[in-house]
C-alpha positions as CSV (number, residue, x, y, z in Angstrom):
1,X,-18.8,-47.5,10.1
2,X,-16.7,-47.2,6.4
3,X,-18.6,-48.9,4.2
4,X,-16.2,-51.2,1.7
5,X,-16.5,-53.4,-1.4
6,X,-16.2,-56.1,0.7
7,X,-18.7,-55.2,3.0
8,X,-21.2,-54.8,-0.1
9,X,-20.2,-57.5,-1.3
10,X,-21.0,-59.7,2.2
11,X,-24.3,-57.8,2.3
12,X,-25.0,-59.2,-1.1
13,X,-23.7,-63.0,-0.3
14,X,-25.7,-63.0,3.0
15,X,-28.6,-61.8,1.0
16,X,-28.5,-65.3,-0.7
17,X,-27.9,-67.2,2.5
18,X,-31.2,-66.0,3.4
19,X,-33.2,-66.7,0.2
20,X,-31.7,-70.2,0.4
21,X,-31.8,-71.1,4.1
22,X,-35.4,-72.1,3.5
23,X,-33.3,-75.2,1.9
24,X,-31.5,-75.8,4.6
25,X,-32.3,-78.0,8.0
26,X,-32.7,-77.0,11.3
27,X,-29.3,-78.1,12.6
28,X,-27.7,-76.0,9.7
29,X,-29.8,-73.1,10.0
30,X,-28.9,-73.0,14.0
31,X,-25.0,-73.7,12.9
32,X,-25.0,-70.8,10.3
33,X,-26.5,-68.7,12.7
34,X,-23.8,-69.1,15.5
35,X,-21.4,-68.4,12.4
36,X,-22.9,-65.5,11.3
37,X,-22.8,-63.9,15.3
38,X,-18.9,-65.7,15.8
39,X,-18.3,-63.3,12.8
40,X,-19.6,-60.1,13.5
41,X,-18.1,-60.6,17.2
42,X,-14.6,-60.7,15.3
43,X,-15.6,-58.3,13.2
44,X,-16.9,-55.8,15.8
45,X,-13.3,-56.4,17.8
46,X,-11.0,-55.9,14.4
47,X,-12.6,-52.4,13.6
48,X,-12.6,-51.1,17.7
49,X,-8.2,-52.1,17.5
50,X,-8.4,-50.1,14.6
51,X,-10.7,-47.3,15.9
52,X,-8.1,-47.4,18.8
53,X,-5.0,-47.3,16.8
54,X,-4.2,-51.1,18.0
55,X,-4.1,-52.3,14.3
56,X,-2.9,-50.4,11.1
57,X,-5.4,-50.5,8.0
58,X,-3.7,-53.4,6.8
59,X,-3.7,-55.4,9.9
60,X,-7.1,-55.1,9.8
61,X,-8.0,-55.9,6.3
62,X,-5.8,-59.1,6.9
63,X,-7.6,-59.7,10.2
64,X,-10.7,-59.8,7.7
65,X,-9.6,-61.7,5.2
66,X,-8.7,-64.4,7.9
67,X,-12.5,-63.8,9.0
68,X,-13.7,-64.5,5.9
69,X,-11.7,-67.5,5.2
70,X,-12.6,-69.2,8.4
71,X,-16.4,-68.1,7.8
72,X,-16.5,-70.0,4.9
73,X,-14.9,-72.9,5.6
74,X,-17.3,-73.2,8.4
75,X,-20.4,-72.8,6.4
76,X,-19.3,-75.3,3.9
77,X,-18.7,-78.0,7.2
78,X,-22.5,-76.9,8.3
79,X,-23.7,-77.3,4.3
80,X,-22.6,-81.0,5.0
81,X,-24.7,-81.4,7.6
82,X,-27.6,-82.5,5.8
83,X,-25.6,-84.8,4.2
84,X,-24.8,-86.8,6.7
């Protein structure tokens, strides 16, 4: 597994999730969570079709971003859970 800025840099950010989730409620804790595994299943599936040659470099890190995005907007919908 390459190890990339971005990947340091998610290390880092989920680092704070953690210190914070203490913060958080049950319902978003348990929403995060399936988050979290939706993204490292997409993320374990974008670096196999590279691995394989499915996807060029770029693909990939587009697949990623895409990832990312969608990971984020998610969180944000579950921080609004306890504001409900």
């Amino acid at each position: 597994m390459k190890i990339t800025k971005k990947s340091a840099a998610f290390a880092s950010i989920a680092a704070l999730g953690l210190s914070l989730a203490a913060c958080d409620s049950p319902a978003e804790n348990e929403a995060e969570e399936n988050i979290e595994e939706m993204e490292d299943a997409r993320d374990a599936q974008v670096n196999e079709m590279e691995a394989e040659g499915m996807i060029t470099d770029e693909q990939a890190d587009a697949m990623d971003d895409q990832t990312d995005a969608m990971e984020e907007s998610m969180e944000e919908q579950a921080d609004e859970i306890d504001e409900m």
